[in-house]
Residue, then its C-alpha position, 0 to 999 in steps of 0.5 A: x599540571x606545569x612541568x620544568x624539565x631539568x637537564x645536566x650536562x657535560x660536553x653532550x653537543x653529539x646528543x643535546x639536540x635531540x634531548x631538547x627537541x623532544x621535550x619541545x610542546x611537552x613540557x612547559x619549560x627547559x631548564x639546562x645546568x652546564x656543568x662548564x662544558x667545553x664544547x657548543x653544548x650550551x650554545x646548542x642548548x639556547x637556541x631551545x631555552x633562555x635558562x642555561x646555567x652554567x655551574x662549576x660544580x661537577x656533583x651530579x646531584x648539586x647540579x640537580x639540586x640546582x636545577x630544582x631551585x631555578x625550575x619555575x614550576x613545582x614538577x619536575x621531569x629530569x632527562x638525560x642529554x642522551x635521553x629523548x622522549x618517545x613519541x608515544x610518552x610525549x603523548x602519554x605526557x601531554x594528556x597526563x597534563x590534563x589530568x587531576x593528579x594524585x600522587x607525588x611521581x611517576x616512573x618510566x620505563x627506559x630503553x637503550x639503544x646500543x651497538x646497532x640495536x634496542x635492547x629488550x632483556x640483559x636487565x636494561x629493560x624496562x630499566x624503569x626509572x623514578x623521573x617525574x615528580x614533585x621537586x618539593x618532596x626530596x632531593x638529589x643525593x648521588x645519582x638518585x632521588x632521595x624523598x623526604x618525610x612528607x613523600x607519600x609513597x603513592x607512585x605511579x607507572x607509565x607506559x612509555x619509554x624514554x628512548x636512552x641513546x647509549x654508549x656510542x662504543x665500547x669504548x666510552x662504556x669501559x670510560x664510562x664504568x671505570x668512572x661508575x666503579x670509582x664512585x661505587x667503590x667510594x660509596x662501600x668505603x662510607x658504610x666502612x665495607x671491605x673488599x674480600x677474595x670471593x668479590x673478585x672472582x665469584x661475583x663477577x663470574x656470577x653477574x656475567x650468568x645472570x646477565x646473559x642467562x637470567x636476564x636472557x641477555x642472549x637473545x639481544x645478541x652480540x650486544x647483550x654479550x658485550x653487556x653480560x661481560x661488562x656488567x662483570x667487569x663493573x663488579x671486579x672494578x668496583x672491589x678492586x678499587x675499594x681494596x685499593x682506598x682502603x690500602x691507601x686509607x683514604x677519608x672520604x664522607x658521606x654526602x648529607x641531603x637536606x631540604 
């Protein structure tokens, strides 16, 4: 089992580094799309591999999709450039390599750092993700992996995490999910959803309970305060935002995957 691990950035010269150097000796090869950064992301990025493609598009998922058709080997391990493997996945990983494999993924779980802290409840934990597999049995639509009629289903989980180093502060998470919201509330506008009263008051109101008493946001903190009230925020933003398109009355498709 060989492994291309694919890696999109942006302006992630603070983070790349530490991405890179983890998947060192793991996996067998780096892929890096560069979505046209304008700091030293890519040249940090050569000193771990020769492929570093620099691509204009900004879609996350055509330059996921392009880092599927530059990857050499049929599996793929995608990771973030705030992202890093754990020292115990990157063992997990390297027996896994040695095994006879049977399925067509594996999930993983992630865990955040944020605000001074691991984050192990506010519903960031696991937060598994599907990110190792089979580039030939689907396709990146949006942010996710979108699998194709001859997916098998079968999936397993490993044990340990990928270690996400979150938002610096708070700050470049209100960037971050104003950014997040824009596209969610593009993504209700495709299946023709409306905004009503109750999406902007009730809903965040109730996101913000369960967050911090379902989820036991609590006992992460301050931190899982700050988590509770934005993953509020986040649901005001996105129905605001997809009442204004619909008073605009903005044309927006959606986005095809094909093999």
């Amino acid at each position: 089992m060989k492994i291309s691990a694919v890696v999109v950035t942006y302006n992630n010269e603070k983070k790349i580094e530490a991405c890179l150097q983890s998947l060192q000796s793991v996996v067998d090869e780096i892929v890096v799309v560069d979505s046209m950064s304008t700091d030293y992301t890519r040249k940090i990025a050569s000193y771990f591999t020769n492929k570093v493609f620099k691509h204009s598009s900004t879609d996350y998922a055509e330059l996921k999709n392009f880092g599927h058709r530059v990857a050499a080997h049929s599996w793929v391990l995608s990771v973030e450039p705030d992202e890093r493997l754990s020292t115990e996945l990157r063992l997990e990983l390297l027996a896994l390599k040695n095994q006879p494999v049977e399925v067509d993924g594996f999930s993983l779980p992630r865990v955040s750092f944020y605000l001074g802290r691991w984050i192990r409840h506010s519903g960031w934990y696991p937060n598994r993700r599907f990110r190792l597999y089979r580039k030939d049995k689907g396709c990146w639509v949006k942010e996710r992996f979108r699998v194709f009629l001859n997916f098998s289903g079968k999936i397993k989980k490993l044990k340990n995490p990928i270690e996400h180093l979150a938002f610096s502060s708070v700050s470049e998470q209100v960037l971050y999910l104003n950014r997040l919201s824009e596209r969610r509330a593009q993504e209700l506008y495709v299946r023709r959803k409306k905004a009503h009263f109750y999406h902007l008051s009730f809903w965040p109101l109730a996101r913000f309970f369960s967050t911090y008493f379902f989820k036991i946001g609590f006992l992460d903190g301050y931190a899982g305060l700050v988590i509770s009230t934005m993953s509020a925020y986040s649901v005001f933003l996105r129905y605001a935002k997809l009442k204004e398109i619909w008073k605009k009355g903005e044309k927006i498709e959606p986005v095809p995957c094909s093999q």
